[in-house]
N, C-alpha and C positions, 0 to 999 in steps of 0.2 A: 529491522535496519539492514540495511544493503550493504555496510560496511562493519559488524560485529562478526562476522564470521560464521553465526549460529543460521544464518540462512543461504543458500549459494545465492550471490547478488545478481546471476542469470535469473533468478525465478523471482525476485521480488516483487518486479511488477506486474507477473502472473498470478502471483498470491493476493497482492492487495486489490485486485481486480477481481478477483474471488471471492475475498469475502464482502469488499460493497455490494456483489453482484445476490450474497446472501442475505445481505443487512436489507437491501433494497427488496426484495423477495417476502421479509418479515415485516419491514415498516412504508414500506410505498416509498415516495420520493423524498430522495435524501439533498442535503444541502452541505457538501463534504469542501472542506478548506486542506489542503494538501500545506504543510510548511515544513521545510526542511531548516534545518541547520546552514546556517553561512559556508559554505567550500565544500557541502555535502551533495553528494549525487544519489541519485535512487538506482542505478544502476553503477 
């Protein structure tokens, strides 16, 4: 989460682009639904 604190919210959407880019790497083509929270931002 970009807003808990435990990740700097500069890198979150480097990380989560990271590890799809892993998942995608072990399973082929992924069909990824992104949903946030209502007033939440990923950065």
């Amino acid at each position: 989460s970009s807003l808990d604190d435990y990740c700097p919210s500069e890198q979150v959407d480097y990380i989560q682009e990271k590890v799809l880019d892993v998942l995608r790497s072990l399973y082929g083509s992924l069909d990824v639904h992104l949903e946030f929270s209502p007033g939440s931002s990923s950065a």
